[in-house]
C-alpha positions as CSV (number, residue, x, y, z in Angstrom):
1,X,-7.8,-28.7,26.8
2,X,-4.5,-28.3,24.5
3,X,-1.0,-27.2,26.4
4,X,-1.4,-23.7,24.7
5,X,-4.8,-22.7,26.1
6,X,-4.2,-23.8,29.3
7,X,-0.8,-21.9,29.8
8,X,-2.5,-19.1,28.5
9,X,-5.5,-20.0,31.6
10,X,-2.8,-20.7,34.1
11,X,-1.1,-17.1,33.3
12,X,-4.2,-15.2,33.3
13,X,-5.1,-17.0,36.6
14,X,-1.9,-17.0,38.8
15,X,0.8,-15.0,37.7
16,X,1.6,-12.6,40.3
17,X,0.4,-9.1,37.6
18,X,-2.5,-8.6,35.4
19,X,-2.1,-9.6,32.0
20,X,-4.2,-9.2,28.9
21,X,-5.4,-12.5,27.7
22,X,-6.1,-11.1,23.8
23,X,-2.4,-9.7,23.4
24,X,-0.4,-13.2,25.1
25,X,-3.0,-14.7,21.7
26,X,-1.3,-11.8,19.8
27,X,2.1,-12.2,20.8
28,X,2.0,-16.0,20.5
29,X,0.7,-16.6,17.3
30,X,3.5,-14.8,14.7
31,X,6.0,-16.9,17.2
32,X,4.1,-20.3,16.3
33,X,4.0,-18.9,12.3
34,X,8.1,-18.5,12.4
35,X,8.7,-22.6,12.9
36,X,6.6,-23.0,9.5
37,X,8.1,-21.2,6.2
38,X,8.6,-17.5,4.9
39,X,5.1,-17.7,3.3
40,X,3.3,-18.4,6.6
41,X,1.8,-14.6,8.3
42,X,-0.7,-13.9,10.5
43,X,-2.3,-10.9,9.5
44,X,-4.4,-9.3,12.9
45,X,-7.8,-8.1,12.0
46,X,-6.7,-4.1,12.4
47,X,-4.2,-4.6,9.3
48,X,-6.7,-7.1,7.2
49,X,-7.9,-3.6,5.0
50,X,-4.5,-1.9,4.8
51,X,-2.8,-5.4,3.5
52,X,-5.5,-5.9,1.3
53,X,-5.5,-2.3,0.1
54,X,-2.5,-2.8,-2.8
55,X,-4.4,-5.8,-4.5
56,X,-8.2,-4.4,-4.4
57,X,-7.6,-2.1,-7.5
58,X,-8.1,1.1,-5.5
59,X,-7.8,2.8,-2.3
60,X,-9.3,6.1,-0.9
61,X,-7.3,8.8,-0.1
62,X,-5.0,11.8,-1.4
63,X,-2.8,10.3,-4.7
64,X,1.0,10.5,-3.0
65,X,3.6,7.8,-2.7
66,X,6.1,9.5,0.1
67,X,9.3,7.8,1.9
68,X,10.0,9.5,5.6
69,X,14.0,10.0,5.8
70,X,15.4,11.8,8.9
71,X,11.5,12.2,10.1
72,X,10.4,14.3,7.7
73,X,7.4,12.9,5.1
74,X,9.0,13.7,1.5
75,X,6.4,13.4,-1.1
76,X,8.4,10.9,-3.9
77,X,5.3,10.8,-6.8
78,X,2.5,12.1,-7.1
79,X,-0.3,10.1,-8.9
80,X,-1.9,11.2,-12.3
81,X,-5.2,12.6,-12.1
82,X,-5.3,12.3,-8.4
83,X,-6.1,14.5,-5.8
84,X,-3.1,16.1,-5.3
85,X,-2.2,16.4,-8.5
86,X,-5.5,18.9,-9.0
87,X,-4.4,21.1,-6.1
88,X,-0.9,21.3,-7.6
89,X,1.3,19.0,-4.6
90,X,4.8,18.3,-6.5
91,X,7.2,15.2,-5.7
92,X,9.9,16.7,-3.8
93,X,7.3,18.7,-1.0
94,X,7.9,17.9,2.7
95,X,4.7,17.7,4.6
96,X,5.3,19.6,7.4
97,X,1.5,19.6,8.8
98,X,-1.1,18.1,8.7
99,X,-4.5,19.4,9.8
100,X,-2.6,22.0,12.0
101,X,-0.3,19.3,14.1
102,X,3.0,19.2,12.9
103,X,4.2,15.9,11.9
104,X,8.1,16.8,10.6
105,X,10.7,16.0,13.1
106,X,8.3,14.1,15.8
107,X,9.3,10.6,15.2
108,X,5.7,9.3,13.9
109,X,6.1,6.3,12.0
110,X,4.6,6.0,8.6
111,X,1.3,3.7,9.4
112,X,0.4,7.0,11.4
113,X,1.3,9.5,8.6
114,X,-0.8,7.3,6.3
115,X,-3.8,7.2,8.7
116,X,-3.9,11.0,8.6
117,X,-3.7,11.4,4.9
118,X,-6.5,8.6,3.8
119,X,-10.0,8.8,4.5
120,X,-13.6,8.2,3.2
121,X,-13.5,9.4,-0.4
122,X,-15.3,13.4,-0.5
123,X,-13.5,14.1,2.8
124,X,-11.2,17.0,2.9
125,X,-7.7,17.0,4.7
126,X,-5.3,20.3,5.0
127,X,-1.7,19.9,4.9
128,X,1.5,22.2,5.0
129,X,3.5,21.9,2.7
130,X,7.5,23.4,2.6
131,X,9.1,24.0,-1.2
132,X,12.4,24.9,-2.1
133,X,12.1,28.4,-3.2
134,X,9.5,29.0,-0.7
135,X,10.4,30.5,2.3
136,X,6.9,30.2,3.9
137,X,4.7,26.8,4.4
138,X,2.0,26.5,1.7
139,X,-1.5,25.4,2.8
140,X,-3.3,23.1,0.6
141,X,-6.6,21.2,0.9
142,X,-7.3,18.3,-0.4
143,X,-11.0,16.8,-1.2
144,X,-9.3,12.9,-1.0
145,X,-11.1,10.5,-3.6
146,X,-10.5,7.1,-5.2
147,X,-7.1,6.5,-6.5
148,X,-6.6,3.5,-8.8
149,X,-3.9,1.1,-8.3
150,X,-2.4,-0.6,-10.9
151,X,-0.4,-4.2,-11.3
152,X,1.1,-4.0,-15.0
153,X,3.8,-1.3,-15.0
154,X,4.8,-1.8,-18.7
155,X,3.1,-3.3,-21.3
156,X,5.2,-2.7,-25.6
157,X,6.4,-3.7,-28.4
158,X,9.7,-5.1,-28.0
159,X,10.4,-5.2,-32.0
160,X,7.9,-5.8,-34.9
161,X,6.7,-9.3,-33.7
162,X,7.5,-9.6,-29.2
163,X,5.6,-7.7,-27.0
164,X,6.6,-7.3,-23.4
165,X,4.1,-7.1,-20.3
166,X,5.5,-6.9,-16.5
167,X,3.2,-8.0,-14.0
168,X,3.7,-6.3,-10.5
169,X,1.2,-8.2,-8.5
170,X,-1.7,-10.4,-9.1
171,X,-4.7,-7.8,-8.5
172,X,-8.3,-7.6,-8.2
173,X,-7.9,-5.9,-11.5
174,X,-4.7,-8.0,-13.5
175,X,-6.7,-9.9,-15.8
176,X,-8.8,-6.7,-16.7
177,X,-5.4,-5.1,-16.9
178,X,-3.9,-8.4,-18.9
179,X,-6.4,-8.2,-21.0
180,X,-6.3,-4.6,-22.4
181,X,-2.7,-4.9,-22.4
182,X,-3.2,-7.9,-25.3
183,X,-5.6,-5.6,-27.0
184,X,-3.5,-2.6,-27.2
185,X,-0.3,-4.9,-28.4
186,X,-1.7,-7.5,-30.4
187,X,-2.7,-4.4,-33.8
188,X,0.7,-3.8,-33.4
189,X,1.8,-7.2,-34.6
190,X,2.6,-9.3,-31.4
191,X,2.9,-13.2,-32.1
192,X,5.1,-13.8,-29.1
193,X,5.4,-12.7,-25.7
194,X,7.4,-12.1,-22.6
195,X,5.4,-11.9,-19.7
196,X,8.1,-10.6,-16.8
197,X,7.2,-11.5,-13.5
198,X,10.5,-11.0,-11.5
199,X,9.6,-9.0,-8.1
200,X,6.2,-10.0,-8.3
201,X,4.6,-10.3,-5.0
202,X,1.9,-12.6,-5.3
203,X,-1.8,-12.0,-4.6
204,X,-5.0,-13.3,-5.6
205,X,-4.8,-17.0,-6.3
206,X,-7.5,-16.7,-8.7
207,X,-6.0,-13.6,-10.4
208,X,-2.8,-15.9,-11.6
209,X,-4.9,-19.0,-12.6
210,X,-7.1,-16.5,-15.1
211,X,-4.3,-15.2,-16.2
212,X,-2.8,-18.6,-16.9
């Protein structure tokens, strides 16, 4: 029996309240994580899907990026195409509602705002929405769907002969991506090429060896 497990026994056996054996595991591991380098996570099995999410290509859901300052969910971008781009939602719109509970001004964090808005793609979601110029909350629902994700943000022709391609993230989908990039650029005379990579978060291993 390692020195870990059996604290963990001797806790769940003698100390003088009930504790949960699963959360000490929980709790301890991220702490044993911190003595190795910055690289080094544990990821629990509840956050494996929304981690995941940014590098599978796609998620399900309603097409917004929004940040939350002073409580309040602002919507920053909308996403081509998407959802909430067919209904007519505008960056700039506060969600004030969402399914008839109010969600401005109630401290939720933004894992919970997120939870409300995705969902199983052909499922429908109502929201309130406030607009400048509108003095009453505008109702909107939205059937949510699959909104593509993508990892090159920029891919031209720097001058006649250097074409430029910035790489976000190594994807499910950045060799696909790589790839139609070098088709689109190389008709247009590319010989060289700067591939920019600075704030790139990783990813897929296997992603960045293709590419490479």
């Amino acid at each position: 029996m390692d020195k870990i497990t059996g604290i963990i026994n001797f806790i769940e056996a003698d100390y003088v309240d009930s504790v949960n054996r699963e959360e000490l595991v929980e709790t301890a591991i991220p702490e044993l994580l911190k003595q190795l380098d910055p690289h080094s996570i544990y990821i629990p099995a509840r956050d494996v899907t929304r981690v995941n999410e940014p590098l599978e290509g796609n998620f399900e859901g309603i097409g917004v990026s929004f940040n939350m300052p002073n409580d309040t969910v602002v919507i920053v971008s909308v996403i081509k195409g998407g959802p909430s781009e067919k209904v007519g939602i505008q960056a700039g719109d506060r969600i004030i509602e969402i399914e008839d509970s109010v969600v401005a001004g109630v401290d939720m964090d933004q894992n919970a705002i997120v939870r409300k808005l995705k969902g199983p793609r052909g499922t429908k979601v109502t929201i309130g929405i406030q607009r400048k110029s509108f003095p009453e909350l505008i109702d909107f629902t939205i059937t949510r769907d699959k909104i593509p994700l993508y990892s090159i943000d920029a891919a031209y022709m720097v001058n006649d002969s250097i074409g430029y391609i910035k790489i976000t993230a190594f994807a499910r989908t950045t060799y696909r991506e790589f790839l139609q990039a070098l088709d689109d650029l190389q008709p247009l005379g590319m010989k060289h090429m700067i591939l920019d990579l600075r704030g790139n978060s990783g990813g897929y291993m296997d992603a960045a060896t293709n590419l490479a």
